[in-house]
C-alpha positions as CSV (number, residue, x, y, z in Angstrom):
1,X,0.0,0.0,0.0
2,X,3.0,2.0,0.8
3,X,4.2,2.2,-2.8
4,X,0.9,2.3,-4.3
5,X,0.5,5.6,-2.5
6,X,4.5,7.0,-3.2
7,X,3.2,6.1,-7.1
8,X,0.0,7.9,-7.0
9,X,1.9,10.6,-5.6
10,X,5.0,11.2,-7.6
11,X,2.6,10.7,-10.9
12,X,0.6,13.6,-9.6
13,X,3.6,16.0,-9.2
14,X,4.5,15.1,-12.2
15,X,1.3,16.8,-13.6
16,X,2.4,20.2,-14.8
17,X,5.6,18.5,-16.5
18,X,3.4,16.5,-18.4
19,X,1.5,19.0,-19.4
20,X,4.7,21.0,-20.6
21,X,6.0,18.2,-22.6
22,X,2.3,17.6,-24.4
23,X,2.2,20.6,-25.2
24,X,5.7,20.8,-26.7
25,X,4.9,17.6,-28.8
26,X,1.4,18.6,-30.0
27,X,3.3,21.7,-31.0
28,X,6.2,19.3,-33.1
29,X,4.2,18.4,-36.3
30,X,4.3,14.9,-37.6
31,X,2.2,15.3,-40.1
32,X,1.8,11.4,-42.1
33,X,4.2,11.0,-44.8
34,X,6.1,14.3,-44.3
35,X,9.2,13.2,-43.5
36,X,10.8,16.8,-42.6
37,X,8.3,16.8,-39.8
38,X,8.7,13.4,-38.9
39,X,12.0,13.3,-38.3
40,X,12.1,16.1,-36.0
41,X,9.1,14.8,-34.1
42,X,11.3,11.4,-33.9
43,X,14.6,13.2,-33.0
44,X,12.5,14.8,-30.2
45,X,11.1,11.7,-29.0
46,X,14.4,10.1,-29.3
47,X,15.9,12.1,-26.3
48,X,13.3,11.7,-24.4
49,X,13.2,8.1,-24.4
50,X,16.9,7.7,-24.0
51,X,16.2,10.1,-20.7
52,X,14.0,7.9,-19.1
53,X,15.1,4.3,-20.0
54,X,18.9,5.6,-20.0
55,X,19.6,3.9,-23.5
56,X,19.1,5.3,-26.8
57,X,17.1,4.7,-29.2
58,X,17.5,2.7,-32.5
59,X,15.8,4.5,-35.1
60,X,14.6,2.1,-38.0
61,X,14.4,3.8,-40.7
62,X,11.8,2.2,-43.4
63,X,10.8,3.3,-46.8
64,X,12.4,6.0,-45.4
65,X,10.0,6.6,-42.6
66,X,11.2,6.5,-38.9
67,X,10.5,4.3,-36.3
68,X,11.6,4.6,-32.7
69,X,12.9,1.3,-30.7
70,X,14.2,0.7,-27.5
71,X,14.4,-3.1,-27.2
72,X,15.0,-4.9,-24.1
73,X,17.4,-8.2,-24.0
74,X,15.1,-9.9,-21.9
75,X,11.7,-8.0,-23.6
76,X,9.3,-9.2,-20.8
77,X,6.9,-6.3,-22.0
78,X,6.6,-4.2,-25.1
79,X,4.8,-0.8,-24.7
80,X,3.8,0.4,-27.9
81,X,2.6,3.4,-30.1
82,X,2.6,6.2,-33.1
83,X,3.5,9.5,-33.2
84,X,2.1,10.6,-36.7
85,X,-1.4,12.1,-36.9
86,X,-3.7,12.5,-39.5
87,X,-3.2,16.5,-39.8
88,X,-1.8,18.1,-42.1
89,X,1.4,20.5,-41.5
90,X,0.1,23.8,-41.0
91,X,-2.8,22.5,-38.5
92,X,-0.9,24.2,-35.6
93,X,-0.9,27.7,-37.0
94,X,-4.7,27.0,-37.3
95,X,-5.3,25.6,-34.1
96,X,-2.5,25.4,-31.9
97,X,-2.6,23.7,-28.7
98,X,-5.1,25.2,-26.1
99,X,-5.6,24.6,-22.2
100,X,-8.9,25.3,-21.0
101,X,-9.5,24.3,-17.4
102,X,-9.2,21.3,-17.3
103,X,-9.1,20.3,-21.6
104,X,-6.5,19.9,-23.5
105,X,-7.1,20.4,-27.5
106,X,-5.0,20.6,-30.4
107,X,-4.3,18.2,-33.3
108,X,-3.1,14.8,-32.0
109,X,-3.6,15.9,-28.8
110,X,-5.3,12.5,-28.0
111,X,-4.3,10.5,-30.4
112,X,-2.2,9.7,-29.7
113,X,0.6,12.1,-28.5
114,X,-0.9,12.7,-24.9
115,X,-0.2,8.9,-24.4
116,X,3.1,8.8,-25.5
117,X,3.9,11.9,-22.8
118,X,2.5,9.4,-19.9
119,X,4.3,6.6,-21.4
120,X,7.3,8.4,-21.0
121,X,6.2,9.6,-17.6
122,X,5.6,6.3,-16.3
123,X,8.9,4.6,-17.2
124,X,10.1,7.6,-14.7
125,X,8.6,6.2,-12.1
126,X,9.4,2.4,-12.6
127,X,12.5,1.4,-10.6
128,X,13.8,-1.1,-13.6
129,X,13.3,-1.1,-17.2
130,X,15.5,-3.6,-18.3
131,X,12.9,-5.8,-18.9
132,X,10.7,-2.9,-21.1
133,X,10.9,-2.8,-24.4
134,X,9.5,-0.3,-26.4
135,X,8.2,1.2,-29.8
136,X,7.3,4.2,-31.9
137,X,5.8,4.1,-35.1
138,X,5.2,7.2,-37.8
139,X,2.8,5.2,-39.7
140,X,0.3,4.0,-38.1
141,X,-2.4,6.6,-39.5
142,X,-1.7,5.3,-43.2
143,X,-1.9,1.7,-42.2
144,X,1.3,0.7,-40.8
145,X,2.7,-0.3,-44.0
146,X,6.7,0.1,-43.0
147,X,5.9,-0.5,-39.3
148,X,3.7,-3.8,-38.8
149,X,7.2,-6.4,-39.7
150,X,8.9,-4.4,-37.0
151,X,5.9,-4.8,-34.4
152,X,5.3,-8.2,-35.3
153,X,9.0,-9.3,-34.6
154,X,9.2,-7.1,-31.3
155,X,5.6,-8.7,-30.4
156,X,7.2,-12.0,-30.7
157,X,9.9,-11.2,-28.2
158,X,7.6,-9.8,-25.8
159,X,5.6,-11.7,-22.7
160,X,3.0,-9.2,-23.1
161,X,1.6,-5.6,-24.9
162,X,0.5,-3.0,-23.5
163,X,-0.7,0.0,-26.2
164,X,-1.3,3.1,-25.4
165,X,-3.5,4.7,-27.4
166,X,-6.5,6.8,-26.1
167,X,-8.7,5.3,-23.4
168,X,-12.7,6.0,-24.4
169,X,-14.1,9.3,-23.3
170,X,-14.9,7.5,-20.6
171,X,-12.2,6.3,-19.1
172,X,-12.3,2.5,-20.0
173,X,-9.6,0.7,-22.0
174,X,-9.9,-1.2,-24.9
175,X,-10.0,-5.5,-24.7
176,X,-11.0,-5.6,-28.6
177,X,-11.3,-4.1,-31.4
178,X,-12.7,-4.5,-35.4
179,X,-10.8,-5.4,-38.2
180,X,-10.2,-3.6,-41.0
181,X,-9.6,-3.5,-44.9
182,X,-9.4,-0.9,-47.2
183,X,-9.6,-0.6,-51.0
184,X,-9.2,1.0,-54.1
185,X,-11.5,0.6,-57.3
186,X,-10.7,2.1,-60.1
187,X,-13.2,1.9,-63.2
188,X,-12.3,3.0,-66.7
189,X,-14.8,4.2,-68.9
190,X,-14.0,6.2,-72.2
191,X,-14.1,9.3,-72.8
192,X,-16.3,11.9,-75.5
193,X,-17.8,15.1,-75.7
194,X,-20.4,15.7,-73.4
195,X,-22.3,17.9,-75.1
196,X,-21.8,16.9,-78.7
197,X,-22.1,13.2,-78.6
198,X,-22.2,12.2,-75.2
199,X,-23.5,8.4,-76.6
200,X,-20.0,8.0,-77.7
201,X,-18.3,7.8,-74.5
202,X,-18.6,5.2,-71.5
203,X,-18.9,7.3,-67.8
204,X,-16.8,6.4,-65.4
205,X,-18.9,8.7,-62.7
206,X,-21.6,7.1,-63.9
207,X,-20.7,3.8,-63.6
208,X,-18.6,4.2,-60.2
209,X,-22.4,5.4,-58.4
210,X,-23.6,1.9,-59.5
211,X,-20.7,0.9,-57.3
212,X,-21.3,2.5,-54.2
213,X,-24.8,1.5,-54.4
214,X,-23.5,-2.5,-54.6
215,X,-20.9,-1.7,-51.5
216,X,-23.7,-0.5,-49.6
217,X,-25.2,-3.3,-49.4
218,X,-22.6,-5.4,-48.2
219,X,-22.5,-3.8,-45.0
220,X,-24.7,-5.3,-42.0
221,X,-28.2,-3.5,-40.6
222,X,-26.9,-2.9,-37.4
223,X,-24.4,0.0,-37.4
224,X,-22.3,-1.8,-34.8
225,X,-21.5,-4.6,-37.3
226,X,-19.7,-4.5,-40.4
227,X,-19.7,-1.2,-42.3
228,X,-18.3,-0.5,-45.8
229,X,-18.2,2.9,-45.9
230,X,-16.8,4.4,-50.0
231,X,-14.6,7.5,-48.8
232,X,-12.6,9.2,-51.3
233,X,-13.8,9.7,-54.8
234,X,-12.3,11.2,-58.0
235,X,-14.0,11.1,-61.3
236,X,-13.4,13.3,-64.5
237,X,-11.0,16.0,-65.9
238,X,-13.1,18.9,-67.6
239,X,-16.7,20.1,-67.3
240,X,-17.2,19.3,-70.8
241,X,-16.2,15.7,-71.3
242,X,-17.3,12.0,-70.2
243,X,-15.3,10.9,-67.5
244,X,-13.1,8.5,-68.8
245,X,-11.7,7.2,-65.3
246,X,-13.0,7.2,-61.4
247,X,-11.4,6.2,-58.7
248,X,-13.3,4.7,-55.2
249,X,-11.9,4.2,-51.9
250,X,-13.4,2.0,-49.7
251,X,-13.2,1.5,-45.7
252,X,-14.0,-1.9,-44.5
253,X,-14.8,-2.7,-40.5
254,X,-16.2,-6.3,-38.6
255,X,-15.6,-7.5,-35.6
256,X,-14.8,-11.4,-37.3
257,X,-12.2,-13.0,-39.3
258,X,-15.2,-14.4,-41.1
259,X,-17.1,-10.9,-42.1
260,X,-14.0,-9.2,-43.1
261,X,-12.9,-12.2,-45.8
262,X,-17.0,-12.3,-46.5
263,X,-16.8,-8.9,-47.7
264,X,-13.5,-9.1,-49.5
265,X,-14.7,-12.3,-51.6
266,X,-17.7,-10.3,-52.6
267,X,-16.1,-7.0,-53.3
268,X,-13.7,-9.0,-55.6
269,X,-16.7,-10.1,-57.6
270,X,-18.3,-7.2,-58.4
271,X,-19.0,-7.0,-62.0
272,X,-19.5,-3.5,-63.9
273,X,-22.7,-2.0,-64.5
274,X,-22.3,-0.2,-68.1
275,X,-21.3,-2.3,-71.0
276,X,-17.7,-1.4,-71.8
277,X,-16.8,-0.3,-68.7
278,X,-13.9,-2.2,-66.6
279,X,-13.0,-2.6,-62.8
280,X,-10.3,-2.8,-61.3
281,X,-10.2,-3.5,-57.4
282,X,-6.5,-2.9,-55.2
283,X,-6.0,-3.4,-51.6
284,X,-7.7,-5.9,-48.8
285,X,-7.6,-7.1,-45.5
286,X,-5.1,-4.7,-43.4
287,X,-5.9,-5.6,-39.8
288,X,-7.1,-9.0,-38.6
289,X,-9.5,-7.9,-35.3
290,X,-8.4,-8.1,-31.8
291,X,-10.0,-10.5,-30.0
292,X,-10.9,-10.0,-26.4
293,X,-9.3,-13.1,-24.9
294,X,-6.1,-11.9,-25.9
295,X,-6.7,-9.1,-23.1
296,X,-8.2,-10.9,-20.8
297,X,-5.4,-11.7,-18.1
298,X,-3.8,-8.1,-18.7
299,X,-7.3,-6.1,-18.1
300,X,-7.3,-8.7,-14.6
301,X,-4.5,-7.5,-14.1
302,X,-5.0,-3.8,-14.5
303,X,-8.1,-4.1,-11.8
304,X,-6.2,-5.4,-9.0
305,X,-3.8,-2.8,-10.2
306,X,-6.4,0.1,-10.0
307,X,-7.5,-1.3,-7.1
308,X,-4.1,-0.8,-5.3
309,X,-3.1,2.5,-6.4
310,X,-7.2,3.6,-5.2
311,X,-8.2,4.5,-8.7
312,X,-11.2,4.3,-10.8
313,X,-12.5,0.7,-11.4
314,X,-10.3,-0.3,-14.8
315,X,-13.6,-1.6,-17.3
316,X,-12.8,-3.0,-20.9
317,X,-14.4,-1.7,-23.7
318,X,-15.2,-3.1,-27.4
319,X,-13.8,-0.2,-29.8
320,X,-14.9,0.0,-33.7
321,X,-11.7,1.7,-34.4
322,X,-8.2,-0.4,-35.2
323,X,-4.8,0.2,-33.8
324,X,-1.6,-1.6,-34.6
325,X,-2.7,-4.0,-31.2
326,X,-4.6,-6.1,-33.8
327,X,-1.2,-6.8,-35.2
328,X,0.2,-8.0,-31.9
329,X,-3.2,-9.7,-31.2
330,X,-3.6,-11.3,-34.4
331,X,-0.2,-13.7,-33.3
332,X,-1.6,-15.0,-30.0
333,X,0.2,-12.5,-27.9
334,X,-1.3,-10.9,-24.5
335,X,-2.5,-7.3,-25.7
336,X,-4.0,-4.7,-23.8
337,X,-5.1,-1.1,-25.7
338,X,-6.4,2.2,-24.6
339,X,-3.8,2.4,-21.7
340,X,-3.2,5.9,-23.0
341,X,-5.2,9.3,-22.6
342,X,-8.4,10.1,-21.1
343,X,-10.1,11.6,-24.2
344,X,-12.0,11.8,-27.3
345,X,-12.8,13.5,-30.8
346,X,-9.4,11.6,-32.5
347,X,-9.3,13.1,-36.3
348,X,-11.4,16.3,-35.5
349,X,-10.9,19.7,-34.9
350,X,-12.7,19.0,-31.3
351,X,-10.2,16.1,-30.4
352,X,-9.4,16.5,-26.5
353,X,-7.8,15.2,-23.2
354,X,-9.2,15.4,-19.7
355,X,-5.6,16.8,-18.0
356,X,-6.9,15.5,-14.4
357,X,-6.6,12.0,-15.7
358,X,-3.4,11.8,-17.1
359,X,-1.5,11.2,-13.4
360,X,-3.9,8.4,-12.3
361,X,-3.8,7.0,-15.9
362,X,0.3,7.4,-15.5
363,X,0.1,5.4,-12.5
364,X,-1.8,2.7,-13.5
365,X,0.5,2.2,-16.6
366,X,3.4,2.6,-14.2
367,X,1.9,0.0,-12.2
368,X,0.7,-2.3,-14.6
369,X,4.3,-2.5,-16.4
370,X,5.9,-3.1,-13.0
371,X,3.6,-6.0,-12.4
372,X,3.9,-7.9,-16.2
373,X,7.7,-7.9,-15.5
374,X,8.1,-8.6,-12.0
375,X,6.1,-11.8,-13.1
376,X,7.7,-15.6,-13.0
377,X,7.6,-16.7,-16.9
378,X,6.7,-13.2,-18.4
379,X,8.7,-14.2,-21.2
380,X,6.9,-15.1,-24.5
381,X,4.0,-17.8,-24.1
382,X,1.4,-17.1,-26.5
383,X,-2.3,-17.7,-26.7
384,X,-2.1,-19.0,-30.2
385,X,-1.2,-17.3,-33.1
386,X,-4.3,-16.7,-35.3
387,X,-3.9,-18.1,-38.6
């Protein structure tokens, strides 16, 4: 009990520090794919890291792109997350980061870059991370292309992982999460005058509709199933002609193996509408969901952890969004999410942290990583690698 209350009270000293540092990286622009920013965000990050787990880093750099690691010899537990966002460069001028009692906004703010400052914090206050490995992607946002070889090995050597992207509004962390695919279709039509003989040519705008009417119903009545959600669309080069190509991307979420490869057998069949007209689909399955077994021991383990440090009652959640945890998930490997912030509006211009939370939340991942290595066989012994 003693040193449940010394860690509840050196993570809440700690407060206005934290605050400093998020506040320093919401201001460091990582914008995804701008590798200017990126690297500057990274070489911040870098010395931060190396403070607080008194080795450095090894950057691993991918396609250009990079990632921060800090493995461990004997990697009893992997803490892992991203530091790109979805915003663009320039976001910061626009809306730079804001306190407001007891908010914190600005772009990334909670996704995920607030977790990543109490990551940090926490390591502080463990007595010995020998045994904590750890990893920072700058890709995650664009679908972990580079990144998901690199977490999968580093998931491999690792007893358990512990992610720490946002908690819900609410507080609760995340024991699974949907799948996800994404897509490209591309339809070619040919091109004519449209206003002199508009019979001539075959439109692609035309034709991609007919599409997004089929996608739409390949998604499940209840909105908390699967969705197939078309997103960004381009057809056509002048106001005058027949679109001679579009171009349809297409999100994909389910909560099952079996729904996501459902939906990809049947969007792989689809057949064009107009005569003439071709299709042409790119892309697939990305992320296998995370099932909730996988976190069942860990979010145990967060409770009694809670419970000591006299916190909050630590409740798993089902979230619709994925995070590279389905990677670590999807090979049988103990994986617990949402370990990071106390906020919500991710991808907005209203995203937010609750600042009050960030200490207790600091704690319990203090506490929690503490525990998973202090533990006899942390090392690797996986649930079952999902085929």
């Amino acid at each position: 009990m003693d040193h449940a209350r010394r860690l509840r009270d050196a993570a809440d000293k700690l407060q206005a520090d934290m605050i400093d540092q998020l506040a320093t990286l919401v201001g460091c622009e990582s914008a995804p794919g701008s590798l200017p920013h990126l690297e500057s965000c990274a070489d911040l990050l870098a010395e931060w890291g190396e403070q607080v787990l008194g080795r450095p880093a090894e950057r691993v750099v991918l396609d250009g792109l990079p990632h921060l690691l800090w493995p461990a010899v004997d990697q009893r537990v992997l803490l892992l997350g991203h530091f790109d966002t979805v915003f663009p460069v320039g976001t910061t001028r626009i809306r730079p980061f804001t306190v407001r009692g007891n908010v914190a906004t600005g772009p990334g703010v909670c996704d995920m870059k607030a977790g990543i400052v109490q990551m940090f914090t926490a390591l502080r206050l463990v007595e010995d991370t020998s045994t904590v490995g750890v990893l920072l992607t700058c890709d995650e946002e664009s679908g972990s292309v580079t990144s998901r070889p690199l977490i999968e090995r580093e998931a491999r050597r690792s007893g358990a992982v512990l992610v720490c992207e946002a908690a819900t509004p609410e507080g609760q962390v995340k024991v699974a999460r949907k799948g996800g695919s994404v897509y490209r279709l591309t339809i070619q039509g040919r091109a004519a005058h449209a206003g002199v003989e508009p019979q001539r040519g075959v439109n692609a705008t035309v034709e991609v509709a007919h599409q997004v009417l089929a996608l739409g119903a390949l998604g499940t009545a209840d909105s908390a199933g699967t969705s197939v959600t078309p997103t960004l669309l381009s057809a056509g080069t002048t106001t005058n002609t027949v679109p001679e190509i579009a171009s349809l991307a297409v999100d994909v979420r389910a909560w099952t193996r079996a729904e996501l490869e459902r939906v990809d057998q049947a969007i792989r069949k689809l057949e064009p509408h107009l005569p003439e007209a071709t299709l042409a689909v790119r892309g697939g399955i990305n992320r296998y969901p995370m099932p909730a077994e996988l976190a069942q021991s860990l979010l145990e383990l967060a409770q009694s952890t809670a419970e000591a440090l006299e916190l909050p009652k630590v409740v798993g959640a089902y979230a619709a969004g994925a995070s590279d945890g389905n990677f670590t998930a999807a090979l049988g490997v103990p994986t617990l999410d949402g370990l990071g912030a106390v906020g919500g509006g991710a991808h907005s211009a209203e995203e937010y942290v609750y600042l009050d939370r960030m200490p207790e939340r600091t704690a319990l991942l203090a506490g929690l990583v503490q525990e998973v290595s202090s533990m006899e066989g942390a090392k690797p012994q996986l649930v079952g690698e999902i085929p």
